[in-house]
C-alpha positions as CSV (number, residue, x, y, z in Angstrom):
1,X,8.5,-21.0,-2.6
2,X,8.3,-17.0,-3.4
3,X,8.9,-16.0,-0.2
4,X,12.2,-16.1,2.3
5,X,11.9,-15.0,5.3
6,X,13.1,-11.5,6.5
7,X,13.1,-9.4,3.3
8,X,15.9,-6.8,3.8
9,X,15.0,-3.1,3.2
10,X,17.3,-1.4,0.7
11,X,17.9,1.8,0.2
12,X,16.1,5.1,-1.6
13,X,18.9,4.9,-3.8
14,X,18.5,1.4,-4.9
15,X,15.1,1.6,-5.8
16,X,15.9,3.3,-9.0
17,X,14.0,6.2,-10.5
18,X,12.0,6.8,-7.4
19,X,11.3,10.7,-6.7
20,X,10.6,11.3,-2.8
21,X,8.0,14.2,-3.8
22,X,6.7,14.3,0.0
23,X,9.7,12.8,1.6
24,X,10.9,16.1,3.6
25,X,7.5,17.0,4.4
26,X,6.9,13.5,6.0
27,X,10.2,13.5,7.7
28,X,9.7,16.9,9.3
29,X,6.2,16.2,10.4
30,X,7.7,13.0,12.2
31,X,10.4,14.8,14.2
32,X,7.5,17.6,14.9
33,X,5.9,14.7,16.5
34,X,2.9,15.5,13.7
35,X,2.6,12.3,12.2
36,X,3.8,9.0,13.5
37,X,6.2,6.9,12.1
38,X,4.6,4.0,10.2
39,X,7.1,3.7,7.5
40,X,9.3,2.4,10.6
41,X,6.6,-0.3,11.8
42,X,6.5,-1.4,8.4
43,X,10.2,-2.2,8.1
44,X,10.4,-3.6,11.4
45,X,7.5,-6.1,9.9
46,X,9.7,-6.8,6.8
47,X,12.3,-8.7,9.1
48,X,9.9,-11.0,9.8
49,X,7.4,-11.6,6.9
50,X,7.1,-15.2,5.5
51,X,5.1,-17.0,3.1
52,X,2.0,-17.1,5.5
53,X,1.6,-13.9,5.9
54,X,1.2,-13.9,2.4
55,X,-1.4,-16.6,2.4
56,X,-3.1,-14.9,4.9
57,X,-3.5,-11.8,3.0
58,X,-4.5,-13.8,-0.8
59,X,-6.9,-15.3,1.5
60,X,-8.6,-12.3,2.6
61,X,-8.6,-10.5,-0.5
62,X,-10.0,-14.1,-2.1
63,X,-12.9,-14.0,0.5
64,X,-13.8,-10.0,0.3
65,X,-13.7,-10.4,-3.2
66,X,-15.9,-14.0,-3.4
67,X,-12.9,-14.5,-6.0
68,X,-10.4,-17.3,-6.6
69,X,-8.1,-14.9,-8.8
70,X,-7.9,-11.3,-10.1
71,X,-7.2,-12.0,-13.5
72,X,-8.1,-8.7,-15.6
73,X,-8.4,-6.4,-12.8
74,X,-6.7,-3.3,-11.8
75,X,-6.2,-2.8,-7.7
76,X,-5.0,0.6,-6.1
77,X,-3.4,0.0,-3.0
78,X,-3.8,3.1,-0.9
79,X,-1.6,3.5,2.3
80,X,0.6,0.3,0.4
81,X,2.5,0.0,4.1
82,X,4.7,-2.8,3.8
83,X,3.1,-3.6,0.4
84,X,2.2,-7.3,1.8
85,X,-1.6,-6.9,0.5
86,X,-0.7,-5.0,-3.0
87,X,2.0,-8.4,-3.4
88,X,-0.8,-10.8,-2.4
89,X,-3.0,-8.8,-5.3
90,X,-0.3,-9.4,-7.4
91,X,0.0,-13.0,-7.0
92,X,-3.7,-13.6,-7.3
93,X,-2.8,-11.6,-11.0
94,X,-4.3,-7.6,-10.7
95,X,-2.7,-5.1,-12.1
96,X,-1.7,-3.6,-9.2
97,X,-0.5,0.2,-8.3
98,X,0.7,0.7,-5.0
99,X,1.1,4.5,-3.2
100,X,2.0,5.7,0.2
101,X,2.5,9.4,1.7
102,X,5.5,8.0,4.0
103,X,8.5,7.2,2.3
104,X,9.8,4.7,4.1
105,X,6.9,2.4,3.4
106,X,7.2,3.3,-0.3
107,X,11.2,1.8,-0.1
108,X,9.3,-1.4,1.9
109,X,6.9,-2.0,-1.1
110,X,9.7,-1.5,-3.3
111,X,12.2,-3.7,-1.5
112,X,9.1,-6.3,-1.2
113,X,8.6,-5.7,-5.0
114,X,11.7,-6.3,-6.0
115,X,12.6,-9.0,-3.5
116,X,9.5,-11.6,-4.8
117,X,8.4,-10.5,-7.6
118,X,9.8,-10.5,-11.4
119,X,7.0,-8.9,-13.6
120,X,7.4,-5.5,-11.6
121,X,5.4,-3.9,-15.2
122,X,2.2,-4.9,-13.5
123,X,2.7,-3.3,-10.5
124,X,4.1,0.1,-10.2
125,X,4.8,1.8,-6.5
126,X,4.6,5.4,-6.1
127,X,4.6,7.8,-3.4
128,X,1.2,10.0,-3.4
129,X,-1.5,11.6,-0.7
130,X,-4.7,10.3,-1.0
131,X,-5.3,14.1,0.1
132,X,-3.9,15.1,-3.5
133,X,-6.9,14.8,-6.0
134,X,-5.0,15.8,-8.9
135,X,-2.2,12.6,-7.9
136,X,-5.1,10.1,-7.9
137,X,-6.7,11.4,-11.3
138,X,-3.8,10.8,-12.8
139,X,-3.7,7.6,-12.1
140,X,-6.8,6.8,-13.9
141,X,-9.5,4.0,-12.8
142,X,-9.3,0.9,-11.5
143,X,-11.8,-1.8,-10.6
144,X,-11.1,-2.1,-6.9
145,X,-10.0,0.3,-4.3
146,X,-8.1,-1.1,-1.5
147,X,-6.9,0.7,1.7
148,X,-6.4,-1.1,4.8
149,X,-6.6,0.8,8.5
150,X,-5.1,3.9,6.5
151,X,-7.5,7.0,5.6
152,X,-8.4,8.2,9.8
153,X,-4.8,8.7,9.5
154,X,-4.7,11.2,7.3
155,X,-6.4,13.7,8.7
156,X,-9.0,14.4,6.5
157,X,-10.4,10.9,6.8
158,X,-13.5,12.0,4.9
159,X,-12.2,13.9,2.5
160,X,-9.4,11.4,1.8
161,X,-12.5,8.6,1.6
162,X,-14.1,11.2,-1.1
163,X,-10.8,11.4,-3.4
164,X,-10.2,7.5,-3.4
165,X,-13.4,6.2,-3.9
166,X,-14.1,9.0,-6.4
167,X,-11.0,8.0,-8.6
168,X,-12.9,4.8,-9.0
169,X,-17.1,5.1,-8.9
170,X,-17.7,1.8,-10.1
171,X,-15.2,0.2,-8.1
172,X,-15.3,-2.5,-5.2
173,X,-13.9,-0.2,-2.1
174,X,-12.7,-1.8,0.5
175,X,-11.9,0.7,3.4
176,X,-11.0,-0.2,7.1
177,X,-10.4,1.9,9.5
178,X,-8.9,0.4,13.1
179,X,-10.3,1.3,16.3
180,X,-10.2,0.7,19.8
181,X,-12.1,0.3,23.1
182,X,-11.0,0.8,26.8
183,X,-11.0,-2.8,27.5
184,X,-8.7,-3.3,24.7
């Protein structure tokens, strides 16, 4: 079994060379009430992930996909979050490259990624804007675009969807974007 339950979050410091480009910027937008606090949420959902929860999400990238595996492919997870669906790409065998704009998540994918998985080479975690065209040139193409429930967030929600899905023309997109209703 790859996964235990209750991954525990480390800290900034022990994820190595990471650089917290945005991480004042993101911290001071929370305490000006600005931006929530997802990076939060998403360590509070480390304490209780398990393997199916990880199942769950190789299932639904299998079926948006119509594929068994991801051998050969490249995924960008935008808004990685907790990093459950870039380390369910991962197991299905994509390349995978991970960013988020709040810090916090960026130490859960990394304490995720370094938690269950061993070949961390093919899948690198940054922290990036989907705002900040010149950060997703650089990270070249890939063949599928993933961002869950992420881009409204931002924003810009348009011009965030512009910048991701032009990093990638030919790629398969998959964009979500949660809502509500009054009746719940």
């Amino acid at each position: 079994m790859y996964i235990r339950s209750g991954i525990g979050m480390g800290t900034v410091e022990e994820t190595g060379s990471l650089q917290l480009t945005n991480a004042g910027q993101a911290v001071g937008e929370i305490r000006e009430g600005k931006r929530f606090p997802f990076g939060a949420n998403w360590a509070s959902f480390l304490t209780e992930f398990d393997q199916g929860r990880v199942e769950g999400s190789k299932a639904a990238l299998q079926g948006m996909l119509g594929a068994a595996d991801l051998v050969g492919k490249t995924l960008l997870d935008v808004g990685c979050g907790s990093g459950i669906h870039s380390l369910a790409a991962r197991l299905l065998n994509a390349q995978v490259v991970s960013f988020d704009f709040d810090p916090l998540a960026v130490a859960c994918t990394l304490s995720l990624q370094k938690e269950l998985v061993s070949d961390e080479p093919r899948w690198q975690v940054l922290e990036g804007s989907a705002l900040d065209r010149e950060f997703l040139k650089r990270l070249g193409s890939f063949d599928i675009v993933y961002s869950w429930g992420v881009l409204h967030h931002t924003g810009a929600m348009w011009a965030s969807i512009d910048n991701v899905t032009g990093v990638s023309p030919a790629a398969a997109c998959f964009l979500s974007r949660s809502t509500t209703t009054r009746d719940g």
